[in-house]
Residue frames relative to the residue before (quaternion, step in Angstrom):
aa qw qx qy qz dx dy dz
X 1.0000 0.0000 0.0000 0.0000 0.00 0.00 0.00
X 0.0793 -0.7313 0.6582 0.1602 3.73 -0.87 0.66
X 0.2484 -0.5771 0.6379 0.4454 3.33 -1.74 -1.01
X 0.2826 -0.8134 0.4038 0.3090 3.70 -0.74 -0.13
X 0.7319 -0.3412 0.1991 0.5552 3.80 -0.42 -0.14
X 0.5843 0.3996 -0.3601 0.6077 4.05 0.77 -0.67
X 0.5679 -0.7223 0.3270 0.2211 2.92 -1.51 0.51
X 0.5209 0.7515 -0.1552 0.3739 2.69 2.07 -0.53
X 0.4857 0.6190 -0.2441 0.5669 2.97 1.84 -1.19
X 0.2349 0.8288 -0.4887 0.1384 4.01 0.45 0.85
X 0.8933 -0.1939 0.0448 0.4029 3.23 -0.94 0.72
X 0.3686 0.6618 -0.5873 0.2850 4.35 0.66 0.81
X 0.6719 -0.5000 0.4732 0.2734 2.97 -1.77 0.62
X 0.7033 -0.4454 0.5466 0.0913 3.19 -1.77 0.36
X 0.7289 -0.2797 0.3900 0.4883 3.72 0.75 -0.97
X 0.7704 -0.1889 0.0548 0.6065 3.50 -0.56 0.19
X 0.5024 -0.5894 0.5897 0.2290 3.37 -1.67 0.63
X 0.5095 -0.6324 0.4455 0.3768 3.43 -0.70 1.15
X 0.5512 -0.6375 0.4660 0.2694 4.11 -0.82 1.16
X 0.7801 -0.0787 0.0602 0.6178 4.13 0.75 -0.32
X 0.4510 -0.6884 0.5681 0.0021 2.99 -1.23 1.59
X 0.1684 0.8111 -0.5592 0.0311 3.77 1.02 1.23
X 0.4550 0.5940 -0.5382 0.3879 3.50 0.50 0.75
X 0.5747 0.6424 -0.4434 0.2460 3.07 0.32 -1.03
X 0.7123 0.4269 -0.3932 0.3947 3.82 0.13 -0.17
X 0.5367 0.5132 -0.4164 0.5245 3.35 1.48 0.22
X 0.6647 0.4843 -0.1784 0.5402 3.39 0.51 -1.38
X 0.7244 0.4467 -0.2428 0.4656 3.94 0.43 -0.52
X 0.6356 0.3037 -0.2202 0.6748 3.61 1.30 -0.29
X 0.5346 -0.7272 0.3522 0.2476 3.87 0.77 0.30
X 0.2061 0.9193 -0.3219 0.0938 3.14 1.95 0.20
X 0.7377 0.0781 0.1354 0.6568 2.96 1.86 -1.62
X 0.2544 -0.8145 0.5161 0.0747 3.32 -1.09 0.71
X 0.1630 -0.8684 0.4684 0.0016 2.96 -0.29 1.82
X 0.2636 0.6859 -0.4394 0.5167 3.22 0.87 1.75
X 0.7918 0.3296 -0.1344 0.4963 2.84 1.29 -1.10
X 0.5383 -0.6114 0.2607 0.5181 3.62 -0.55 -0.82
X 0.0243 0.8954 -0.4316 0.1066 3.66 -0.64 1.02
X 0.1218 -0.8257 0.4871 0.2570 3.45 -0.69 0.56
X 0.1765 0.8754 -0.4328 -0.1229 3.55 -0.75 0.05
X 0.1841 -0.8607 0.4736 0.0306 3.32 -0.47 1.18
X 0.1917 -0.8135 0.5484 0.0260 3.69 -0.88 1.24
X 0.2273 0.8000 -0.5368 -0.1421 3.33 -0.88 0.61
X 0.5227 -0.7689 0.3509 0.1119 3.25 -1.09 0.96
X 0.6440 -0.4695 0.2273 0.5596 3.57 1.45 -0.42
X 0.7744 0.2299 -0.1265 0.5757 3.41 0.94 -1.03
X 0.8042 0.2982 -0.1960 0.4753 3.96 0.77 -0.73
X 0.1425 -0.7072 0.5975 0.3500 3.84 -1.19 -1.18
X 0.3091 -0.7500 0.5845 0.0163 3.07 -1.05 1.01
X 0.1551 0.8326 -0.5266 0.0730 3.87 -0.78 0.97
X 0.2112 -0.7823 0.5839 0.0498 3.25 -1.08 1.20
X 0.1663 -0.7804 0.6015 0.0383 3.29 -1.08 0.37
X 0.2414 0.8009 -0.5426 -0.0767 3.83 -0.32 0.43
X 0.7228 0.4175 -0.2822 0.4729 3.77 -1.09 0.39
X 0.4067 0.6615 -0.5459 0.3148 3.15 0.64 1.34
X 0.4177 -0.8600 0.2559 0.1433 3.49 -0.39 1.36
X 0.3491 -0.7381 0.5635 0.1259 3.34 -0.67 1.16
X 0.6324 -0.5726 0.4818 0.2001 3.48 -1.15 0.41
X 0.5283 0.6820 -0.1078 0.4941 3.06 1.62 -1.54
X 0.1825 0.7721 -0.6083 -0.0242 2.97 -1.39 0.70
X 0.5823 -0.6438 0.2882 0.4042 3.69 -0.81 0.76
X 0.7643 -0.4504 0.2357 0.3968 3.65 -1.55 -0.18
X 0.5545 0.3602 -0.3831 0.6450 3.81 1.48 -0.09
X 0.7422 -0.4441 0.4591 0.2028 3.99 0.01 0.30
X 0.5243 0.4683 -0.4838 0.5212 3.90 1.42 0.01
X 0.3136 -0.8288 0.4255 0.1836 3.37 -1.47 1.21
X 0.5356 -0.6377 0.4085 0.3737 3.81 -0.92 1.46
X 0.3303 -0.6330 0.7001 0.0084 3.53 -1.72 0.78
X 0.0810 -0.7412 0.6573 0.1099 3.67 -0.46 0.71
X 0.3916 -0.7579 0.5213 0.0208 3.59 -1.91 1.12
X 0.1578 0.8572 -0.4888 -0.0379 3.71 0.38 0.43
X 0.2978 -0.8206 0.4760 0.1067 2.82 -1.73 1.23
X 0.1495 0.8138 -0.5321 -0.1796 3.94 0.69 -0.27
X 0.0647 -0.7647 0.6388 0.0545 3.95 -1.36 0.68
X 0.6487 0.5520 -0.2278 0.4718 3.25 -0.63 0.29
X 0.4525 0.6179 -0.5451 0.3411 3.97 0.73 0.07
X 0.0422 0.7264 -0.6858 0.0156 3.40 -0.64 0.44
X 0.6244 -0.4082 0.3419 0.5714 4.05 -1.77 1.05
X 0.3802 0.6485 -0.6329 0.1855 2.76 -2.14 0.77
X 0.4660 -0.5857 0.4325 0.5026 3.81 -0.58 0.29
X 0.6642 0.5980 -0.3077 0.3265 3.38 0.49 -1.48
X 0.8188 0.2923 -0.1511 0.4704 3.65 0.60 -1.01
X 0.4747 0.5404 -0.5268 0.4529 3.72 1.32 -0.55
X 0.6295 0.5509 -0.3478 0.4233 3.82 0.43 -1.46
X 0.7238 0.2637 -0.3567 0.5285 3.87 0.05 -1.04
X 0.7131 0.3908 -0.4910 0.3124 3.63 -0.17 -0.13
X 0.6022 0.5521 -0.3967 0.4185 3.71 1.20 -0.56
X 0.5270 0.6602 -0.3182 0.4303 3.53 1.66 -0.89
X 0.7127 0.5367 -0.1995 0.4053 3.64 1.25 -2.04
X 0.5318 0.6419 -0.2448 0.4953 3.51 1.87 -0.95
X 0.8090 0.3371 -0.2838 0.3891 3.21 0.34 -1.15
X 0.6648 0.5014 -0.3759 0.4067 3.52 1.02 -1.28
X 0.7592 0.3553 -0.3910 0.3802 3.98 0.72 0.81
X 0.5926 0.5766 -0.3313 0.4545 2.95 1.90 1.01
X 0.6675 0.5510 -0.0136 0.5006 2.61 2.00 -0.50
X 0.3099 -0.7367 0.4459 0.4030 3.84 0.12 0.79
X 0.6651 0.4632 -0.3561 0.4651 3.61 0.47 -1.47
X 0.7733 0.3106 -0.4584 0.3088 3.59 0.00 -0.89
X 0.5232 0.6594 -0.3881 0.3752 4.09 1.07 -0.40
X 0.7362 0.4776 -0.2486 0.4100 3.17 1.10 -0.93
X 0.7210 0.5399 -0.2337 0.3661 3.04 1.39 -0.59
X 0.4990 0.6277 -0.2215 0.5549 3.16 1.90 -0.47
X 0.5059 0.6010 -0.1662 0.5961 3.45 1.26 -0.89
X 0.6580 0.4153 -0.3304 0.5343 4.01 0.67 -0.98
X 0.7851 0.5004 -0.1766 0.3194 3.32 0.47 -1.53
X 0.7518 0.2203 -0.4309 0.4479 3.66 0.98 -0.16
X 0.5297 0.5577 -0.5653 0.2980 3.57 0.81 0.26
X 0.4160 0.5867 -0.4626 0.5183 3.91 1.33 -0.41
X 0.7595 0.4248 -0.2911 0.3974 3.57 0.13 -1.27
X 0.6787 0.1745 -0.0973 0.7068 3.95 1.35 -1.14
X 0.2088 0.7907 -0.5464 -0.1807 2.84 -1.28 1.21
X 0.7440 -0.3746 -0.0210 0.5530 3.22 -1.03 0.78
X 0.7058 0.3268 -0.4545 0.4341 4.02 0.15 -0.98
X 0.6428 0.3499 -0.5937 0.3344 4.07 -0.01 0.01
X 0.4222 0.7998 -0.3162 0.2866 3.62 0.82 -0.72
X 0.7038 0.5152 -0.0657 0.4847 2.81 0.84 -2.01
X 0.6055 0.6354 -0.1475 0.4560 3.59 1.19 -1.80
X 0.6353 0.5513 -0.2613 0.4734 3.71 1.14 -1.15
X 0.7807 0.5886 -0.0245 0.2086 2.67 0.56 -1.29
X 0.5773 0.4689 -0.0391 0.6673 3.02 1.73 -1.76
X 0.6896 -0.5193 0.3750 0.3379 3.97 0.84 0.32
X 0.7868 0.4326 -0.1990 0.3927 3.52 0.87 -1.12
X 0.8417 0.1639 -0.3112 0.4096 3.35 0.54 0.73
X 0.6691 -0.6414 0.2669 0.2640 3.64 -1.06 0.63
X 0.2827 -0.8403 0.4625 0.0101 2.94 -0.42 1.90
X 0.2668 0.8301 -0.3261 0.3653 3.37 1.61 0.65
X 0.7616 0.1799 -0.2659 0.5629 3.78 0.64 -0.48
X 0.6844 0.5134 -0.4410 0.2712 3.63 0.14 0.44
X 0.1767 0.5063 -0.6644 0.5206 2.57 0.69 2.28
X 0.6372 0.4338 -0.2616 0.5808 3.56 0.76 -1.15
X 0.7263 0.5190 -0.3435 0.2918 3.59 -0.07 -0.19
X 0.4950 0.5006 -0.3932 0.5914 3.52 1.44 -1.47
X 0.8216 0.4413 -0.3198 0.1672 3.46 -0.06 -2.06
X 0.7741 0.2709 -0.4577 0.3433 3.41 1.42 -0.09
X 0.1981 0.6293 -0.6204 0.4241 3.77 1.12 1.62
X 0.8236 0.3868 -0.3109 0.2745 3.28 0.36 -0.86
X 0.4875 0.6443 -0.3982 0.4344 3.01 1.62 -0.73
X 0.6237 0.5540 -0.3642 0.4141 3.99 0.89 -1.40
X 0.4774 -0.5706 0.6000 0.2939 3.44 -1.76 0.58
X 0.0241 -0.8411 0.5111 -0.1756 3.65 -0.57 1.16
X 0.8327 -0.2551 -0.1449 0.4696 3.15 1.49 0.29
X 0.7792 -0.2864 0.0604 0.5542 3.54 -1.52 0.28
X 0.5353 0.6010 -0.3918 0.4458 4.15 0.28 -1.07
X 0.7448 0.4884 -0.4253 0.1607 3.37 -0.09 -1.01
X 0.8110 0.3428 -0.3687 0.2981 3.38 0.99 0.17
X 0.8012 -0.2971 0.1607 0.4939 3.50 -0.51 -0.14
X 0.7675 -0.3696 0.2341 0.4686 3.81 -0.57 -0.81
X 0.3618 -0.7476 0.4600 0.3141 3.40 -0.13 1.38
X 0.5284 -0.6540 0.4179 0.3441 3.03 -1.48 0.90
X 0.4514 0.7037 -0.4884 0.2501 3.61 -1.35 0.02
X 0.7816 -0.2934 0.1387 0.5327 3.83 1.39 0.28
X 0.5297 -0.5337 0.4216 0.5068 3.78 -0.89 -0.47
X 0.6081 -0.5340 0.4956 0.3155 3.14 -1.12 0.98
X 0.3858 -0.7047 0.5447 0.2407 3.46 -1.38 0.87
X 0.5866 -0.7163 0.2209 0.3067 3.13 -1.02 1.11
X 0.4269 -0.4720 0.5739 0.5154 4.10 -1.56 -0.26
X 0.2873 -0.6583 0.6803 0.1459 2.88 -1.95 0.34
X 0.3832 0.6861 -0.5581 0.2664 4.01 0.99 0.00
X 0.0201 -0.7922 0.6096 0.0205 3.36 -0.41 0.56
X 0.6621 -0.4576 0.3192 0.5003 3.51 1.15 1.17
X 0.6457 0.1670 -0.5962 0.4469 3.54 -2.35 0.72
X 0.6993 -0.3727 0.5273 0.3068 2.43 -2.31 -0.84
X 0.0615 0.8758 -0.4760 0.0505 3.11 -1.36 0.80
X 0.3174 -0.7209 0.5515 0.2747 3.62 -0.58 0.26
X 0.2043 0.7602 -0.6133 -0.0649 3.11 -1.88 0.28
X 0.5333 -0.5142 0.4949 0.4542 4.03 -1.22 -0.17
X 0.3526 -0.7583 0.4938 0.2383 2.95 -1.00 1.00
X 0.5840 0.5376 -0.3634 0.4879 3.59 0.82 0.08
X 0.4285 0.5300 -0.4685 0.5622 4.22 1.23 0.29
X 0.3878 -0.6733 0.5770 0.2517 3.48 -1.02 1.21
X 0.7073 0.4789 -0.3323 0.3998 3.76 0.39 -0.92
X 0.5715 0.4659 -0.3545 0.5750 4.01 1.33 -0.11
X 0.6539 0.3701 -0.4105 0.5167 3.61 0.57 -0.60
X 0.5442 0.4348 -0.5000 0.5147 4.37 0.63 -0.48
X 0.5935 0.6358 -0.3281 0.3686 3.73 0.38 -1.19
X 0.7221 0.4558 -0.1664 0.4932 3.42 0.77 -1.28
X 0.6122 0.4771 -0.4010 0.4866 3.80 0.88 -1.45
X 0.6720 0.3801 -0.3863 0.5047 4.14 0.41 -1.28
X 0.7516 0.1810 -0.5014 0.3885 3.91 -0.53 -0.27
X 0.6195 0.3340 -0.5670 0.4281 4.17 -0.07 0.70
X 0.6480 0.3911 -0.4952 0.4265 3.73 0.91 0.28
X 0.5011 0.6727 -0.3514 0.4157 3.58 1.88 0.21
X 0.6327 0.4666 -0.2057 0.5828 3.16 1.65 -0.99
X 0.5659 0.5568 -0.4431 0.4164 3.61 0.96 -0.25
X 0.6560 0.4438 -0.2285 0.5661 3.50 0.76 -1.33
X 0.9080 -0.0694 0.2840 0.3001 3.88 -0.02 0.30
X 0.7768 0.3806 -0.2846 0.4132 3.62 0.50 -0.90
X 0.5499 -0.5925 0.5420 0.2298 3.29 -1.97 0.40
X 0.6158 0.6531 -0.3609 0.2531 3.35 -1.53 0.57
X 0.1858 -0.7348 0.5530 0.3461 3.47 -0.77 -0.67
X 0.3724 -0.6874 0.6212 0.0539 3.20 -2.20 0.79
X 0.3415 0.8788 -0.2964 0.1524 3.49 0.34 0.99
X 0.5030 -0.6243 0.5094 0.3126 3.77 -1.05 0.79
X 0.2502 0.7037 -0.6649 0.0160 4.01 -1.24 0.37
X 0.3968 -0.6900 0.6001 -0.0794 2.37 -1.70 1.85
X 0.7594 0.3870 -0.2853 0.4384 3.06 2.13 0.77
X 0.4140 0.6767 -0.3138 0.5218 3.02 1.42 0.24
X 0.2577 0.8369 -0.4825 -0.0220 4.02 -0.66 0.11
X 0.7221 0.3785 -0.2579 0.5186 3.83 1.39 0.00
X 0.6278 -0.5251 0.4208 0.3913 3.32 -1.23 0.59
X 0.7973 0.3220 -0.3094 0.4060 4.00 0.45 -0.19
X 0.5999 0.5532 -0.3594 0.4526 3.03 1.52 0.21
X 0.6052 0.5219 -0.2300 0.5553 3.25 1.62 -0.73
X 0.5528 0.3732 -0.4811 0.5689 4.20 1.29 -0.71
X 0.7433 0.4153 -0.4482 0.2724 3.79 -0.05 -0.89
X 0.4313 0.7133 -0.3681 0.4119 3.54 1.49 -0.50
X 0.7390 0.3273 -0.0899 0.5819 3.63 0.06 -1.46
X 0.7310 0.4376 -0.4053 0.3315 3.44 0.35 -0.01
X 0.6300 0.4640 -0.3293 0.5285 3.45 1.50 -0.17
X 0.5826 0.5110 -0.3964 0.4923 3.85 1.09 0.42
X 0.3619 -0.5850 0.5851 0.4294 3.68 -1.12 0.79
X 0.8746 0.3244 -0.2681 0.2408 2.88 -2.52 0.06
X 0.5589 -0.5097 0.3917 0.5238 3.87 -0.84 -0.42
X 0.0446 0.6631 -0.7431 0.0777 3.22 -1.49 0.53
X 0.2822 -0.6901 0.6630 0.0672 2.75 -2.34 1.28
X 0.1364 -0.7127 0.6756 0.1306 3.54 -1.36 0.35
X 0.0302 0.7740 -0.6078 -0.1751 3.01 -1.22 0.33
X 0.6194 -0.6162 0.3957 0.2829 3.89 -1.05 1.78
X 0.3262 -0.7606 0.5281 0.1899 3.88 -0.87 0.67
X 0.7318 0.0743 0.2364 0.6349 2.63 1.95 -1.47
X 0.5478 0.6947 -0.3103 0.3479 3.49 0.41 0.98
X 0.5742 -0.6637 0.3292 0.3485 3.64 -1.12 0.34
X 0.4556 0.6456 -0.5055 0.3466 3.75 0.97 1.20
X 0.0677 -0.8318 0.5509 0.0033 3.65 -0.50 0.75
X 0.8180 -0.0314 -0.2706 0.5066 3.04 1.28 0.60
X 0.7255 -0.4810 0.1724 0.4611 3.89 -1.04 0.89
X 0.0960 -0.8454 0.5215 0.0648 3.68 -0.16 0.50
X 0.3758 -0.8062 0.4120 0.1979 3.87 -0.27 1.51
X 0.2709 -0.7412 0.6025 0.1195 3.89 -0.60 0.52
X 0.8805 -0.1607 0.2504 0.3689 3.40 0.54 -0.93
X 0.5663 -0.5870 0.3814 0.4349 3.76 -1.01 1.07
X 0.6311 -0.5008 0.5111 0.2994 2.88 -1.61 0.41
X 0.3683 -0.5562 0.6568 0.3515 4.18 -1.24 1.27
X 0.7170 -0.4658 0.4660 0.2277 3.21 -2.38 0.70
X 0.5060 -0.6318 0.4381 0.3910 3.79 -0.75 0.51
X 0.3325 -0.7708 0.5280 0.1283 3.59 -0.69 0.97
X 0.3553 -0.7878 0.4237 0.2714 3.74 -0.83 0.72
X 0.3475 -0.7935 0.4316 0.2516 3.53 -0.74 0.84
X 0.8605 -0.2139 0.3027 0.3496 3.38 -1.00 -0.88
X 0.7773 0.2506 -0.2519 0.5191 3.24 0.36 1.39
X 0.2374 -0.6021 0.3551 0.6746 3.18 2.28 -0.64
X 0.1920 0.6948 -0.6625 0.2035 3.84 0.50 0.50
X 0.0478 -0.7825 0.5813 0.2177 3.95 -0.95 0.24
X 0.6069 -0.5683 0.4515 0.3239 3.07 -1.14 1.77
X 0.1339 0.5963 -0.7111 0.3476 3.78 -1.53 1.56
X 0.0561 0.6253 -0.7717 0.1020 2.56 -1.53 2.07
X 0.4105 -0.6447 0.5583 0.3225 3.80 -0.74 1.49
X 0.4889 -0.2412 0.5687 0.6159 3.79 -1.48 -0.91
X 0.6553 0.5555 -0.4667 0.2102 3.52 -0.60 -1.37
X 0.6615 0.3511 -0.2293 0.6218 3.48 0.78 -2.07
X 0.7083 0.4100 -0.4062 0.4064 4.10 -0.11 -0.33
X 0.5864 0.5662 -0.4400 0.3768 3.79 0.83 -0.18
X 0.6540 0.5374 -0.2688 0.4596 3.52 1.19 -1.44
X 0.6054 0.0732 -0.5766 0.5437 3.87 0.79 1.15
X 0.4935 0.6406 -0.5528 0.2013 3.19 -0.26 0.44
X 0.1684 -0.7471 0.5654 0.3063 4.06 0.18 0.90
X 0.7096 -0.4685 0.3759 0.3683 3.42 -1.58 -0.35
X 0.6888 0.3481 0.1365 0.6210 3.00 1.73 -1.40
X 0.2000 0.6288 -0.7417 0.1201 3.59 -0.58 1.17
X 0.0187 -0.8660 0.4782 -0.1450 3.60 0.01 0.81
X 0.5737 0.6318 -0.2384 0.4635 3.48 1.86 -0.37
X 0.4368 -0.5247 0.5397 0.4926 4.16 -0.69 0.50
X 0.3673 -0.5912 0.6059 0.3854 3.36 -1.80 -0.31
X 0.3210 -0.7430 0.5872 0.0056 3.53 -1.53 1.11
X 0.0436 -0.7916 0.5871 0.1637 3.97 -0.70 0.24
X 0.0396 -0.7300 0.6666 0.1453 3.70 -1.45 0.00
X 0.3753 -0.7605 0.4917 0.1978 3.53 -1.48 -0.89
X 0.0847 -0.8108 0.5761 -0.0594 4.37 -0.54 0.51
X 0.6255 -0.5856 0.5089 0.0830 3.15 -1.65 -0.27
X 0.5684 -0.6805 0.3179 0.3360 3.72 -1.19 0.39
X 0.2267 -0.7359 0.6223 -0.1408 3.55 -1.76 0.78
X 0.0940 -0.5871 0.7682 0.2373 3.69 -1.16 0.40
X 0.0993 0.7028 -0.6793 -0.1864 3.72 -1.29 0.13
X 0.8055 -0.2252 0.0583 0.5451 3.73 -0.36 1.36
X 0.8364 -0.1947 0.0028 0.5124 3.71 -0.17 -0.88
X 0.4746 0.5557 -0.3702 0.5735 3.20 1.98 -0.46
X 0.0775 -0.7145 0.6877 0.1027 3.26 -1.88 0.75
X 0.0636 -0.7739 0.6192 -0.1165 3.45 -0.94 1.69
X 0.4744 -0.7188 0.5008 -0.0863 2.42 -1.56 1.74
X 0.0519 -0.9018 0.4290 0.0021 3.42 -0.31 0.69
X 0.0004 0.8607 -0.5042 0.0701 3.51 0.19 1.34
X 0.3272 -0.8008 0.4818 0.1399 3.51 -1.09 0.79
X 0.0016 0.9283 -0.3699 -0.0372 3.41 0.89 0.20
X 0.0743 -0.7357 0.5733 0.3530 4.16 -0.26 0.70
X 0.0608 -0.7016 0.6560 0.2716 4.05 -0.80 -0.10
């Protein structure tokens, strides 16, 4: 969903409507505020699912408030190809440089008069599936490669349940990158930033009304360090009877050396992208 430069042009999708609203039990319990910036990442057993909201556009509307763009991707499933773009979709909402750069790259790809054109009915809202996928395909920020040089990455510590942490503690933000490469490989739950949540009983009663394990991580709040909730849920078997397993080693290689950046959120609109389906929301905040 975007908005466009009139005001009227308010808050409509891109292209197809995203096929299941697996947020909603975040966003519906106020967990997170997709107004603000946030990341949240869902997996379900067999796929991963990642949102992004508050990614800055350049753009601004016709009174001067500046547009935010919302991405959905669904559908990642194990693989090089999709582990990498989700560690990329992960980081570029942990990361100022890599948000901003993501943020550059789809206003190049959307600009404001096709945007507008989508929107307003009169033009075809038909290739921007082919368009995001070839944003994502582009290098757009620091994440996008492999392990920066300078040594072996220091290890994750999630050792599975639920948990809580500050998002601004490097060893909670590594914590966080390895349990969405847990959900990538198989696992159940959500991984997510809130820019509403900020006490320890608001955060135990939080996680305690979601199934399975889940992480948050505080935008703004009175945790200074990660704060366990709960054992880790049994490994679940995948597709083939394969059982879902992420060593440290294979969980270290998303882990940069350096996440050193606050976390940010934005918003966009909808998309098929081959088997992945991305959503692409404009949002003004």
């Amino acid at each position: 969903m975007t908005r466009g430069f009139p005001r009227r042009l308010d808050y409509r999708f891109l292209g197809a409507l995203p096929p299941a609203q697996w947020w909603a039990p975040l966003r519906d319990r106020e967990l997170v505020n997709l107004e603000r910036p946030e990341v949240v990442a869902y997996g379900g057993g067999t796929s991963l699912s990642v949102l992004l909201s508050g990614i800055p556009s350049g753009r601004r509307d016709v009174v001067g408030t500046p547009i935010r763009y919302l991405v959905v991707v669904d559908d990642l499933r194990e693989g090089e190809t999709d582990t990498l773009l989700a560690r990329r979709l992960v980081l570029a909402g942990l990361r100022d440089e890599d948000r901003l750069a993501f943020g550059r790259a789809l206003d190049a790809a959307f600009d404001e008069a096709t945007v507008d054109a989508m929107l307003s009915g009169t033009r075809d809202t038909a290739p921007v599936g082919d368009v995001v996928a070839e944003v994502l395909a582009k290098s757009w920020g620091a994440g996008d490669a492999g392990q920066p040089a300078g040594g072996p990455p220091m290890p994750a510590a999630d050792a599975g349940g639920s948990w809580a942490g500050p998002a601004d503690r490097e060893q909670a933000r590594r914590d966080f990158l390895a349990r969405v490469a847990a959900l990538a490989g198989g696992g159940h739950g959500f991984a997510f930033t809130s820019h509403s949540l900020a006490t320890k009983a608001g955060v135990t009663s939080a996680l305690a009304e979601l199934r399975g394990s889940n992480v948050v991580l505080l935008a703004d709040g009175e945790l200074t360090e990660v704060m366990r909730l709960g054992k880790a849920v049994a490994t679940v078997p995948r597709r083939r009877g394969e059982l879902t397993h992420r060593s440290p080693q294979q969980l270290a290689q998303w882990i940069p050396q350096q996440l050193t950046r606050p976390v940010v959120l934005a918003g966009t609109g909808g998309v098929l992208l081959t088997a992945i389906a991305v959503v692409l929301l404009v949002l003004l905040l």
